[in-house]
N, C-alpha and C positions, 0 to 999 in steps of 0.2 A: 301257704303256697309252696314253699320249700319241702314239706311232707308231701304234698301232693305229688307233686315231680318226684321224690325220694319211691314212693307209692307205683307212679308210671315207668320209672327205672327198673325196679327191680321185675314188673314181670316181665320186663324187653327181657332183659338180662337171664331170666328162668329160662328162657326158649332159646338159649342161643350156648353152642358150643363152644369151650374152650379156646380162648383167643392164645395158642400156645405162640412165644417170642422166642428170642433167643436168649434163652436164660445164661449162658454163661458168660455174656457179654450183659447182661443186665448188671449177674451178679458181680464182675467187675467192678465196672460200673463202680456199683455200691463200695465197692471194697477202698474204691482209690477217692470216691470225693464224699465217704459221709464215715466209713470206720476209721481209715489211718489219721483223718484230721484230731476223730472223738478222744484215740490212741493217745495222740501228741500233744494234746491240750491239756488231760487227765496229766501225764506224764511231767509237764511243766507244773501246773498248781501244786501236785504231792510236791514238788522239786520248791517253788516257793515257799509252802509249807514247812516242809524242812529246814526251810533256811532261816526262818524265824527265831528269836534270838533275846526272846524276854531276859528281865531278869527275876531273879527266881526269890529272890529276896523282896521281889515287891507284889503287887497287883500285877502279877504274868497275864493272866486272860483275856484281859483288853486289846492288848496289843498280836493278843494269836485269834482270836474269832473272825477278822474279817479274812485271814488267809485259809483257813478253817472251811469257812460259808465258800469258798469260793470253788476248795478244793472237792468239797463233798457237793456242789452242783455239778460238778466238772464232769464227776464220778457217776453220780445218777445219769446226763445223758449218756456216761459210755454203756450204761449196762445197759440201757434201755435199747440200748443195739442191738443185743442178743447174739452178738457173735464173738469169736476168738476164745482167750483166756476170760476175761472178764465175765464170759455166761459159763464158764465152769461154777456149778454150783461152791465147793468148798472153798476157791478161790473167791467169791464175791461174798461169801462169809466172811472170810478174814479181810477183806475191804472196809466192808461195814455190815457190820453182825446184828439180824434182824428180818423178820419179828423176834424180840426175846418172850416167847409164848409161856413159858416156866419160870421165869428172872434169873435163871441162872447169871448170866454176863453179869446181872445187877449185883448179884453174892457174891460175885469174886472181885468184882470192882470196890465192892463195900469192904473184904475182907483184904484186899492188897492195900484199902486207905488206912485202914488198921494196922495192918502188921510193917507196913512200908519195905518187903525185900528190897534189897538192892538187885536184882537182875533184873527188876521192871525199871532200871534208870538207864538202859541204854539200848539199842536197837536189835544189838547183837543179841542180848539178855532176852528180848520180848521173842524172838526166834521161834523157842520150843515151847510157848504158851501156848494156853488154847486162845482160840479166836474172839472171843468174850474180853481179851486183855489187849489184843493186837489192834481190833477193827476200829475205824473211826465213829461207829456208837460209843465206844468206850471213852473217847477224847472227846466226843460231844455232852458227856457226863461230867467231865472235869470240866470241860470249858461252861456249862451251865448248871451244874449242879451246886448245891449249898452248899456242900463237905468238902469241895475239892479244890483250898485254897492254901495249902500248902505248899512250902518249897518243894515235897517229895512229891506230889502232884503233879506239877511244874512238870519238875524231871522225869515225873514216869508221862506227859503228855508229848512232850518233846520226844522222848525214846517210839511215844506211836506215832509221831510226825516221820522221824527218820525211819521207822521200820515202812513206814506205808509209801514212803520213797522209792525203797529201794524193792517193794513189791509191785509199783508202777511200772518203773524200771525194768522189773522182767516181765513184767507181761506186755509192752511198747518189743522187747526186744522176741518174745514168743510171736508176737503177733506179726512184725516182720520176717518172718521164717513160714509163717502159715502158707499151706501149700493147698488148702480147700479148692475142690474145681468151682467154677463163675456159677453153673448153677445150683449144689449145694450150696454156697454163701448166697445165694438169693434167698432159700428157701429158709435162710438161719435167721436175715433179715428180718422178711416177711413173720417168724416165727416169733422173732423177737419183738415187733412191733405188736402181738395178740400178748405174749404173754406180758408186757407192759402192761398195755388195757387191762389184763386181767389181776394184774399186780395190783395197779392204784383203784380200781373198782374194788376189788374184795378184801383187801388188807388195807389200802392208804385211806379207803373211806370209808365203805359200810360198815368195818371193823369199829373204829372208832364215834360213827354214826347210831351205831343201835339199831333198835325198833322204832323205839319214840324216845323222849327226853329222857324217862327214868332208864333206860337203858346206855345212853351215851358214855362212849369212859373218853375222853379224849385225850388219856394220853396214853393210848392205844394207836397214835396217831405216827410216823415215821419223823422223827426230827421237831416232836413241840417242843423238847426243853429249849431251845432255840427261835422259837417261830416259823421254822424251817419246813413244815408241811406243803404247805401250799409253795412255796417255790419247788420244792423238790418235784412236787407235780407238775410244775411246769414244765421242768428243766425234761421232765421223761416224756410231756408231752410235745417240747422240744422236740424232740429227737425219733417223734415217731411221722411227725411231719415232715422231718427233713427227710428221713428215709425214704417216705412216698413219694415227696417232689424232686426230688435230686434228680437233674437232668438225663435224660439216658436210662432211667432205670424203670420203676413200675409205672408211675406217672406218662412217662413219655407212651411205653407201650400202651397204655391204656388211650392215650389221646392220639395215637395211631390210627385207631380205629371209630368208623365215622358211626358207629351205634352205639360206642363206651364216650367218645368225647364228653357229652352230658352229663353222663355218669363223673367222670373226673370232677368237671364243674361243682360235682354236690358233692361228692368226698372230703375236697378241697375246704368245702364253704364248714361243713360239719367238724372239721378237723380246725378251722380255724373258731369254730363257737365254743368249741371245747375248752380252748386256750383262751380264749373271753373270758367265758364262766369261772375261770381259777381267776383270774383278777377282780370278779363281779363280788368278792368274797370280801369284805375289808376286814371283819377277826382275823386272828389266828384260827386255823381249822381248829387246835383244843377249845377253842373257847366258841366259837359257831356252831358247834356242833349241840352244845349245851343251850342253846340262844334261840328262842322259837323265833324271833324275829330272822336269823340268819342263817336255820335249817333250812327253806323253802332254797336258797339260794346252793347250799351245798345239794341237795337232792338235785335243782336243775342241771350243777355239773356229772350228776349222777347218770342224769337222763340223757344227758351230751353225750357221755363217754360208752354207755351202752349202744347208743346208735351207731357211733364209728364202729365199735368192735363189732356189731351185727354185717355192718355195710362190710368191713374186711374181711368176716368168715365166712359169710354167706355168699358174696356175693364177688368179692376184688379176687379172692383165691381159684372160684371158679375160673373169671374170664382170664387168670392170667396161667392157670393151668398149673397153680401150685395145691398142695397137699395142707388144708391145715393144721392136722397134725394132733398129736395129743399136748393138752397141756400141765404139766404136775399139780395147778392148781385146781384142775376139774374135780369137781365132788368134794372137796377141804371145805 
């Protein structure tokens, strides 16, 4: 039923010109009830994070993973935003550094457990590293990794707690300074809601999905050493609904219109199936993905998440008379 209407929507929608709004009053909007929140939450958890206070002479990891999980979903919906500092590419490297396509991060993390410098023990020290030592991949290695239970560990996870702090910190403080017109931050939005889609569809899943079983790597996966896939997907899926529905913004203008209303209705329903299908998952995606019993299940969130992003490029961008744009990961 739901495709069939999805089916009747879309040729309404083929025949009908650009429902242009007031995009700078959209992008607004967006700016004040779905980025500055994303800003200031991100900006609290690094700050909790930080403030963690194991001690280093014992089992540290325990007592740092749940501020850890909480900071790095924080993280994930603010990127999924796709606006401000945070969608600066080499800035959301040094956040959390990934795909490591090469393992490089993995060599230098390997080769700092070994050598233990002292500048990777304090915030100041991790500074002029590369991003491989800085980003919260790398704390998510010490915090689940089998090597990395050392007091110098410890101290060099603590040193990417405070650096990632006070990297929050200025991009909360960039980000109130941002001077973007209402509707270029729409269109940053909007942009940033495709290239999510295209993010968790071709890297957070098919990547680690394969062809078939003999192909599966799952820990090709964003966040297994942790279990942390599928939340992480959530959290981005999170945050590309909130962006739709946030009062005032595309949503509203969309249900403006007495030929788009409908349209909304199935968006809404599609976007909320999406976020079904990550919880319909009970592995860990590493391990689902290897599981014939629990591929058919990853696939169907497959098949979720391509429809939204069809419905949003084919079809939301038209009626709302935005551009969708290129995205870096076309043809990768």
């Amino acid at each position: 039923m739901l495709r069939a209407t999805i089916l009747t929507l879309l040729a309404v929608l083929g025949s009908m010109q650009p429902a242009f709004g007031d995009q700078d009053a959209i992008g607004d909007t967006l700016r004040r009830e779905v980025a500055v929140p994303l800003y200031a939450d991100y900006d609290a958890q690094a700050r909790s994070l930080a403030a963690t206070a194991p001690d280093c002479t014992g089992d540290w990891r325990a007592s740092v993973r749940p501020a850890f999980v909480t900071s790095l979903l924080a993280w994930r919906r603010l990127e999924a935003a796709g606006a401000g500092p945070a969608a600066v590419p080499e800035t959301a490297a040094r956040v959390y550094f990934w795909p490591d396509k090469h393992g490089t991060a993995g060599r230098q993390l390997a080769a700092a457990l070994k050598d233990q410098p002292a500048g990777l023990e304090t915030a100041a020290g991790l500074a002029g590293q590369s991003a491989g030592l800085q980003s919260l991949a790398a704390l998510e290695q010490l915090l689940y990794g089998d090597a990395a239970t050392s007091a110098f560990a410890c101290r060099f996870g603590l040193a990417i707690a405070g650096f990632q702090a006070q990297l929050a910190a200025q991009m909360a403080a960039t980000f109130a300074e941002d001077a973007t017109p209402g509707a270029n931050f729409a269109l940053a939005m909007f942009t940033g809601m495709r290239t999510t889609l295209d993010t968790v569809i071709q890297l957070e899943l098919e990547r680690p999905f394969g062809t078939d079983l003999a192909t599966a790597r799952g820990e090709r996966a964003r966040g297994w050493r942790g279990d942390l896939s599928l939340p992480l997907i959530g959290a981005a899926l999170e945050t590309v609904e909130r962006v739709y529905t946030a009062p005032g913004g595309f949503s509203t203008e969309i249900q403006a219109s007495a030929e788009l209303s409908a349209f909304d209705a199935v968006l809404r329903a599609r976007l909320q199936a999406a976020r079904a299908a990550v919880t319909e998952i009970k592995e860990p995606l590493q391990m689902a993905v290897s599981d014939p019993a629990a591929r058919p299940q990853v696939e169907q969130l497959l098949d979720e998440l391509r429809a939204v992003r069809r419905l949003l490029v084919e079809r939301l961008a038209p009626a709302l008379g935005l551009a969708a744009g290129f995205n870096a990961l076309d043809g990768d």
